[in-house]
C-alpha positions in Angstrom: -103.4 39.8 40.2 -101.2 41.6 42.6 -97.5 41.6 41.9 -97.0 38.8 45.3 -99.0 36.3 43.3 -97.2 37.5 40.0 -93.5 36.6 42.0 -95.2 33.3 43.3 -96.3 31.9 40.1 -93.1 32.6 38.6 -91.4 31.1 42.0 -93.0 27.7 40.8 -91.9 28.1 37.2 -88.3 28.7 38.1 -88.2 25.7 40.3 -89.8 23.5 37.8 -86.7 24.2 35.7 -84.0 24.7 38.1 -85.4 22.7 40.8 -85.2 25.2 44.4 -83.9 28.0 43.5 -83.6 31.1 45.8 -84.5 34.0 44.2 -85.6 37.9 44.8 -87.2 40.8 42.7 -83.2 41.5 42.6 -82.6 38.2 41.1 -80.7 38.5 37.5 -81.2 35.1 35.9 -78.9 35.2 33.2 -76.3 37.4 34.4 -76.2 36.0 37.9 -75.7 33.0 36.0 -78.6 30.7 37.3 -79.8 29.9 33.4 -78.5 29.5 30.3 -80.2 30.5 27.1 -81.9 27.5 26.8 -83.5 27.4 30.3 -84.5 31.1 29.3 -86.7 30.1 25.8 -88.5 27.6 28.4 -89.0 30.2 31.0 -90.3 32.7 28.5 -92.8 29.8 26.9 -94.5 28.7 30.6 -94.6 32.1 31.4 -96.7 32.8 28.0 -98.5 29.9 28.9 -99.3 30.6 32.1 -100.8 34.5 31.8 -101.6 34.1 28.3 -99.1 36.6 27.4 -96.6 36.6 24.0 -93.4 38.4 25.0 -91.2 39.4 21.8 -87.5 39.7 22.3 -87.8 43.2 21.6 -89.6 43.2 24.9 -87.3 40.8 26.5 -84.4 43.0 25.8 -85.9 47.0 26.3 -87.8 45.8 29.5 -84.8 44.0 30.6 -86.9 41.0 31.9 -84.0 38.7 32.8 -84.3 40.3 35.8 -87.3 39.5 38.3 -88.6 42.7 39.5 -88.6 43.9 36.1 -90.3 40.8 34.8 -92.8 41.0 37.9 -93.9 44.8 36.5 -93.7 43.9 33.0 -96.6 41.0 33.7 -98.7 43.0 36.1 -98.9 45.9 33.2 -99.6 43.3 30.9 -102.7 41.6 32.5 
């Protein structure tokens, strides 16, 4: 899966939760603010969900995956 259709899948999950949201591989979601912790846990489960993946909060916080880019790499190392 190339890291396009990585961003896209995670496009849709985003919106599903914050309804059309623009966002970029620069895209901070907590720190700029667009999700609270809550929205995060959900964003963390469909993202398990959707490429089979279990992402600890060790991983959360040393990969610093609240950011999109970083998230993007993280996944495409992953699977």
């Amino acid at each position: 899966m190339t890291n396009e259709e990585i961003f896209g899948k995670l496009k849709v999950i985003i919106d599903d939760i914050l309804g059309n949201t623009e966002i970029n591989l620069e895209t901070a979601l907590i720190e700029g603010g667009l999700m609270d912790s809550l929205e995060l846990i959900n964003y963390l489960t469909q993202i398990e969900e959707t490429f089979g993946l279990n992402i600890s909060m060790d991983e959360l916080i040393e990969h610093q995956l609240g950011k999109i880019g970083n998230l993007v790499k993280f996944i495409g190392g992953k699977i």
